[in-house]
N, C-alpha and C positions, 0 to 999 in steps of 0.2 A: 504494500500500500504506500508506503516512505517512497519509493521508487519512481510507481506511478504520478507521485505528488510533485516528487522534484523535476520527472520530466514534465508533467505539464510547466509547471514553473520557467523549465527552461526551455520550451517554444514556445512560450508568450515574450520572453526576451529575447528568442531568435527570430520570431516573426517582427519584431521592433527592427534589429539590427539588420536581419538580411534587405526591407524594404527601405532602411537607410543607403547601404552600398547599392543596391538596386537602382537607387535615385524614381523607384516607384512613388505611388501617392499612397499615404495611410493605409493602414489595415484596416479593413471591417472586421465584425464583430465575425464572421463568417471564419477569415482566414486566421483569427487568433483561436476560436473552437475549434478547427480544424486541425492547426499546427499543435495545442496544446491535446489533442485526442491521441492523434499520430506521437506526439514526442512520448506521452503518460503512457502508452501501450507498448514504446519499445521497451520505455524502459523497465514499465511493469515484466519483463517478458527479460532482460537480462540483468538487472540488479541482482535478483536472488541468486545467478549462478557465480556473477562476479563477488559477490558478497560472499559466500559458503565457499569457493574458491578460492580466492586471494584474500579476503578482507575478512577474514572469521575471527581473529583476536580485536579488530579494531571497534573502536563504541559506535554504536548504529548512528549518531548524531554525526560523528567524523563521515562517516560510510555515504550520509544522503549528501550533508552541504558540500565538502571540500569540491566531489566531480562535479558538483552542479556550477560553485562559484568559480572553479578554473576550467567548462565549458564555454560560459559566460562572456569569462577574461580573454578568453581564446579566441571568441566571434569577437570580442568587443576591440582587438589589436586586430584583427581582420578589419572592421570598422574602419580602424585609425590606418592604416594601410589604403585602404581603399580598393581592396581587391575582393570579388564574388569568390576566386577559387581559395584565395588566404582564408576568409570565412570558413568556407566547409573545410578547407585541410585543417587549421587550429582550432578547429572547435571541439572534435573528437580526441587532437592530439592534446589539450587539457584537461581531459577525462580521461585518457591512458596517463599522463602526466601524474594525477593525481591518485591514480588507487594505485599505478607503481611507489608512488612515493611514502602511501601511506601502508602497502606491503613493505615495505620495508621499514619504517618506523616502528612496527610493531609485529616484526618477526621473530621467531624465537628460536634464541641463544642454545645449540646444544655443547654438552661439553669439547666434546673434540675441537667446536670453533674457536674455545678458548687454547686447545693447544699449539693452533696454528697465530693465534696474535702477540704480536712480539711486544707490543703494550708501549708503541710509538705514539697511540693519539693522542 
């Protein structure tokens, strides 16, 4: 449900940003239910595997916002670029961006990894 919630979320702020780079005219209320049905249904549809997959020690709070605000970020330096295809390529790549980053934030340490660190950090 967290999932569904953040994708809609974040096709009401991609339906914003792509008709900005577009240099289209406003959205209707059409293309923001549309975008937000579509975006809430992918992601209702792959959260839970990336979630139970990658993201199973992290707190569900971290799990919904982080990919949502560095999808966001992603369209939104597309934005400032000025380019349709920057858009779609950085948009996803701050949602791999951000569940790689928070897999690894919250991976867990087995012993052997400690016999491999020479305890330089």
């Amino acid at each position: 449900m967290a999932g569904a919630f953040s994708g809609a979320i974040a096709g009401a702020a991609l339906t914003v940003l792509g008709k900005v780079v577009a240099g289209a005219p406003p959205a209707t209320l059409r293309n923001y239910l549309w975008n937000m049905g579509i975006f809430g249904l992918l992601a209702a549809a792959t959260s839970p595997l990336v979630t139970w997959s990658a993201l199973r020690r992290v707190p569900i709070w971290r799990t919904v916002l982080e990919p949502l605000v560095a999808s966001i970020a992603g369209a939104a330096v597309g934005v400032l670029i000025g380019s349709g295809a920057a858009l779609l390529v950085l948009t996803p790549l701050g949602i791999v961006a951000a569940v790689l980053r928070l897999s690894y934030s919250y991976r867990v340490e087995r012993p052997a990894d400690r016999l491999l660190d020479d305890g330089a950090d």
